[in-house]
C-alpha positions in Angstrom: -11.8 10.2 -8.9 -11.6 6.9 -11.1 -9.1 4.6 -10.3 -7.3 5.1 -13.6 -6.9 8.9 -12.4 -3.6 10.4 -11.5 -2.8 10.8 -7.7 -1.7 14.5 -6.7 2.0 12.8 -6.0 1.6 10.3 -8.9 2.8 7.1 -7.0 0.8 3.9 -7.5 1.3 0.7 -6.1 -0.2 -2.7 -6.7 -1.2 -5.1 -4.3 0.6 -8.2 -5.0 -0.7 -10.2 -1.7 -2.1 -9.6 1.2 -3.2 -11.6 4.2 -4.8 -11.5 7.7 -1.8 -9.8 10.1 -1.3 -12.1 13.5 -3.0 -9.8 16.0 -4.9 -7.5 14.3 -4.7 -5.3 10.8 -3.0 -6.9 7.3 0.0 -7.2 5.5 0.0 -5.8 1.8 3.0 -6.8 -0.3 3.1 -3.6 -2.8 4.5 -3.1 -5.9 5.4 0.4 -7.3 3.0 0.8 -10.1 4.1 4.4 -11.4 5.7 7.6 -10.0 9.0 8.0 -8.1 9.4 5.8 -5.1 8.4 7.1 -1.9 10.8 7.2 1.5 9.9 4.8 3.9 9.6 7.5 6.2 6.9 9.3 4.3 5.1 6.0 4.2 5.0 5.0 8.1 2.0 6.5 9.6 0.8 7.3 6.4 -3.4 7.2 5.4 -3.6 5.6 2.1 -6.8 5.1 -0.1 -6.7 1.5 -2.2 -9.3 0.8 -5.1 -10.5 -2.4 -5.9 -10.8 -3.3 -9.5 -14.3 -3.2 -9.0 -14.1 0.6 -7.7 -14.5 0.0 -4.4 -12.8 2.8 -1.9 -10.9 1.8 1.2 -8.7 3.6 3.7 -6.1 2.3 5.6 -3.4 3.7 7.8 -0.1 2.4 7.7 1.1 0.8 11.2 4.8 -0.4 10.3 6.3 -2.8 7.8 7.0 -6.6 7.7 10.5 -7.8 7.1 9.6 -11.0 5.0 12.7 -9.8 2.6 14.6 -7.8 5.3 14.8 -4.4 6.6 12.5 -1.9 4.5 15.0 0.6 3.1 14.6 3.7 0.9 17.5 2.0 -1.2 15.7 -0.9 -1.3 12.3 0.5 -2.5 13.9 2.1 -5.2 15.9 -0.9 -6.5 13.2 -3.4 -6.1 9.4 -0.9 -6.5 8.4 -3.6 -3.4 7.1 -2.8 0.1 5.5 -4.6 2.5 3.1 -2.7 4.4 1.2 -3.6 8.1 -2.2 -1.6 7.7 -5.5 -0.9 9.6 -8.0 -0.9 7.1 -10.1 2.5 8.3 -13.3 1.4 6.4 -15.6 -1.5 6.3 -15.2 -1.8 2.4 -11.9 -4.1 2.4 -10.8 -6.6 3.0 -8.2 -5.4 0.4 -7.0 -8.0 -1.7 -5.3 -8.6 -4.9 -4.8 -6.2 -8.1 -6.0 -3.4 -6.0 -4.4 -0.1 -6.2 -3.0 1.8 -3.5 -2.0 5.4 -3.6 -1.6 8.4 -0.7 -4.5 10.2 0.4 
């Protein structure tokens, strides 16, 4: 599938940041990209596939969120189309980094 393909769910976000987590894992600052925003309870625990721009593949499992902004909040995902995510990246392709996408797997 090429990055520009439509996800079964059609939700895409874009990473807008992302750094090295304190003790282990990384924090992605998403942005919803397209589709209907997801609830944050769909999202915890979920495996997630990012693309590079370069079309590089890369799982990662979502451990919890940061609260940088405050509590993660279905409400808030919808007003704002921003999450920030604390993920295990499941392959050796990463790190993920900037203007990747990230959709469910």
């Amino acid at each position: 599938m090429s990055p520009e393909a439509p996800t079964r769910s059609g939700v895409t976000f874009r990473v807008l940041d992302a750094m090295d987590a304190p003790h282990s894992g990384r924090i992605l600052r998403l942005r919803l990209q397209s589709g209907e925003a997801p609830s944050i309870r769909s999202l915890k625990g979920a495996t997630l596939a990012a693309v590079s721009p370069d079309g590089v593949w890369c799982d990662v499992k979502v451990l919890g969120f940061a609260a940088f902004g405050g509590k993660p909040s279905d409400e808030r995902l919808a007003r704002t189309g921003r999450v920030d995510v604390h993920v295990e990246e499941l392959d050796d392709n990463g790190p993920i980094g900037l203007r990747w996408e990230v959709h469910p797997a």
